[in-house]
VEXDREN-2710 file (C-alpha; in Angstrom, 1 decimal):
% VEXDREN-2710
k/r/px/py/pz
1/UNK/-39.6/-43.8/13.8
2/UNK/-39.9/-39.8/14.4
3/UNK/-37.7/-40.0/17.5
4/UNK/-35.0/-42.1/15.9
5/UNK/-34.6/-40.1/13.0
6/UNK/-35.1/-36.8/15.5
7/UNK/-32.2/-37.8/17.4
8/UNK/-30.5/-38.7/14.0
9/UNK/-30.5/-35.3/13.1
10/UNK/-29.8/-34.1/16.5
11/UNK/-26.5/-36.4/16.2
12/UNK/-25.5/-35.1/12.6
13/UNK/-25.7/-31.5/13.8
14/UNK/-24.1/-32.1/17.1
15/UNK/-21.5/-33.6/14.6
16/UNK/-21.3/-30.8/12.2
17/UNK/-20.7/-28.6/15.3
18/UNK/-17.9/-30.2/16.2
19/UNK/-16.0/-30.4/13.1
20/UNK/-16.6/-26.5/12.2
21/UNK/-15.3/-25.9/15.7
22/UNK/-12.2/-28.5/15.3
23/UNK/-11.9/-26.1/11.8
24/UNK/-11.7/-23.1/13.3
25/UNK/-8.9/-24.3/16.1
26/UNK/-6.6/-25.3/13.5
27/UNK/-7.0/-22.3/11.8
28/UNK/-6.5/-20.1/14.9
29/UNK/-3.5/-22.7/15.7
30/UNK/-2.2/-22.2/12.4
31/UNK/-2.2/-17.9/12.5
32/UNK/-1.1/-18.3/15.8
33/UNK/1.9/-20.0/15.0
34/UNK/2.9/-18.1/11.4
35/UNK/3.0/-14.4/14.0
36/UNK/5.3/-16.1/16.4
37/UNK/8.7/-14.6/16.3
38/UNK/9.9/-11.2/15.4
39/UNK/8.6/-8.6/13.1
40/UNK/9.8/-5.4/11.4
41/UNK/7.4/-2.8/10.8
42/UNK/7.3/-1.7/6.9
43/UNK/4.8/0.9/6.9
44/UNK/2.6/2.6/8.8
45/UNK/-0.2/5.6/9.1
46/UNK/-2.4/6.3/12.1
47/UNK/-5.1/9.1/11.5
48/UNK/-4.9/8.9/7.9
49/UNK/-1.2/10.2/8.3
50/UNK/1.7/8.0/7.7
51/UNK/4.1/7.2/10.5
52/UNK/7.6/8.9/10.4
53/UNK/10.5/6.9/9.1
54/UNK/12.4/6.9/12.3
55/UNK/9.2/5.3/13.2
56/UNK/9.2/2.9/11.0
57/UNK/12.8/2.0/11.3
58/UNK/13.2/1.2/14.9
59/UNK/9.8/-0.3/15.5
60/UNK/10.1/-3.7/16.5
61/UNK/7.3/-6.5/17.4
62/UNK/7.8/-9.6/18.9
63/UNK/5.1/-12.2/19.2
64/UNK/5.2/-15.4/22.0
65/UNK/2.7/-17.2/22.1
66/UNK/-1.2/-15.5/23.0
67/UNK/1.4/-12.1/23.9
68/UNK/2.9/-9.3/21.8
69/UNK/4.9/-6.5/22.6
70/UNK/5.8/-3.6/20.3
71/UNK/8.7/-1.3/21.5
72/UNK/10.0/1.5/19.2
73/UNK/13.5/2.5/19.9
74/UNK/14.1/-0.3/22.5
75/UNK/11.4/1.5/24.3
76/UNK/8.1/-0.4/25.0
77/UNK/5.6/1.2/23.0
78/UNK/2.6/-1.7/24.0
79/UNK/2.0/-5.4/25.4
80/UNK/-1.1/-7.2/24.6
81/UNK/-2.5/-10.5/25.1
82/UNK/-4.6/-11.5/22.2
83/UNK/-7.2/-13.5/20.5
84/UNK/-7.6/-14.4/17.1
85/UNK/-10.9/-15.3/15.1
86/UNK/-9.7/-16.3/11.6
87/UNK/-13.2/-17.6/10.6
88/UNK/-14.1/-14.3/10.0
89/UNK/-13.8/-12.0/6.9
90/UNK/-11.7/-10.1/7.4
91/UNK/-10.0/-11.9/10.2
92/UNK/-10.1/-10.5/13.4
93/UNK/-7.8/-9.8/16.2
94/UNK/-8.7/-8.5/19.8
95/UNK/-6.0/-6.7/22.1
96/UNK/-6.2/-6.7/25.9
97/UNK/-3.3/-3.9/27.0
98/UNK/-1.2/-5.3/29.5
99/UNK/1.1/-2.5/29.6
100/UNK/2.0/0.7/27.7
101/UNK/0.0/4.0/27.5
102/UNK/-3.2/1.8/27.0
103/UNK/-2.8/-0.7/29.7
104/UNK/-6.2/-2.1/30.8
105/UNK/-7.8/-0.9/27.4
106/UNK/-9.1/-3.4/24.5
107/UNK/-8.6/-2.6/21.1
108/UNK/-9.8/-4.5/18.3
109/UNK/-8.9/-4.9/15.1
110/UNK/-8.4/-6.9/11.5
111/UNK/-5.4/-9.0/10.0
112/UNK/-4.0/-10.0/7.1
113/UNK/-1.4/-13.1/6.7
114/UNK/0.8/-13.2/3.7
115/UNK/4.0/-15.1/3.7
116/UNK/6.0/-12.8/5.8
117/UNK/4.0/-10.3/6.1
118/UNK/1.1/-9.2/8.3
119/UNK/-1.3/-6.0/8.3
120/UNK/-2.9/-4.7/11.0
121/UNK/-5.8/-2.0/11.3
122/UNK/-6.7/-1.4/14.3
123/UNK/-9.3/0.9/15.8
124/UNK/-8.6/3.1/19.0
125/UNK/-9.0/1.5/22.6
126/UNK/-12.8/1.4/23.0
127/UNK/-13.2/2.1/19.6
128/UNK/-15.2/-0.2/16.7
129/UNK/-13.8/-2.8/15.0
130/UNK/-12.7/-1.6/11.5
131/UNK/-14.2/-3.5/8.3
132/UNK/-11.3/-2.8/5.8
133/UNK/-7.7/-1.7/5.8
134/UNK/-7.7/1.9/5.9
135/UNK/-7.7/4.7/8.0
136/UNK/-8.3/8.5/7.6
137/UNK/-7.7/11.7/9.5
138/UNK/-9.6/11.8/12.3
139/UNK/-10.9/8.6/12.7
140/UNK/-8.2/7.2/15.1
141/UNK/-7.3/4.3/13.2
142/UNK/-4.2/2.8/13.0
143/UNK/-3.1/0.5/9.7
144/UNK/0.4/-1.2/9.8
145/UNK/2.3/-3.4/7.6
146/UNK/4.7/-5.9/9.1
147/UNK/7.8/-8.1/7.6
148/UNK/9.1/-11.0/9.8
149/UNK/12.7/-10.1/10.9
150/UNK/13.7/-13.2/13.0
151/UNK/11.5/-16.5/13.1
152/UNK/11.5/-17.9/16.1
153/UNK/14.4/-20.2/17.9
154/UNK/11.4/-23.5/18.0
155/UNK/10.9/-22.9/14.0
156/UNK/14.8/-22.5/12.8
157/UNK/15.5/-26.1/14.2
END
């Protein structure tokens, strides 16, 4: 009687597993597909000091599937490849720099979905993960806030 209801509770947990995991992939499908397309950037500070508004006007992101690429002024400011985790609180984002000033770095950060609009903190390559939205001289912290300027082609059909 002890084995079956051992491997009883071995099944159920086995089971619970699963579904948390099948959870968490349709979240990360789901956060994966509302950043597809192409984002203006709103505001923005790094160091505690906020960006310039020529900055801010001409900075463009474009997300395509696990890649994003941020140019400011037509000029490529970053590319990344990255990973969500929206499981977590707050969610988390990890960059792997695939070209820029940072290429080969990882930089790991937070994010917020809202609508059309998505914040970003991120720390410096090599740096911690930030816990909150902020940043502050010094601490090499970046915090951005993003408005979607173009969905993409797949989600206008």
């Amino acid at each position: 009687m002890t084995t079956i209801r051992n491997a009883s509770l071995i099944g159920l947990a086995a089971l619970a597993i699963s579904m948390a995991r099948a959870a968490d992939n349709q979240a990360v499908k789901k956060d994966m597909a509302q950043l597809q397309g192409e984002w203006s950037m709103v505001s923005g500070s790094a160091d505690g000091y906020a960006m310039p508004d020529a900055m801010l006007k001409n900075s463009k992101r474009v997300c395509k599937e696990d890649e994003t690429t941020v140019t400011v002024g037509g000029q490529l400011f970053m590319k990344a490849k990255f990973v969500l985790d929206p499981s977590k609180k707050p969610k988390t984002i990890d960059y792997q720099m695939i070209d820029g000033p940072t290429k080969g770095k990882k930089q790991l950060g937070i994010y917020e979905l809202a609508g059309d609009t998505v914040k970003f903190c991120f720390g410096s390559p090599g740096a911690d993960r930030p816990s909150a939205f902020t940043n502050s001289p010094g601490d090499g912290r970046t915090l951005s806030l993003w408005k979607r300027a173009k969905k993409p082609e797949s989600a206008q059909k």
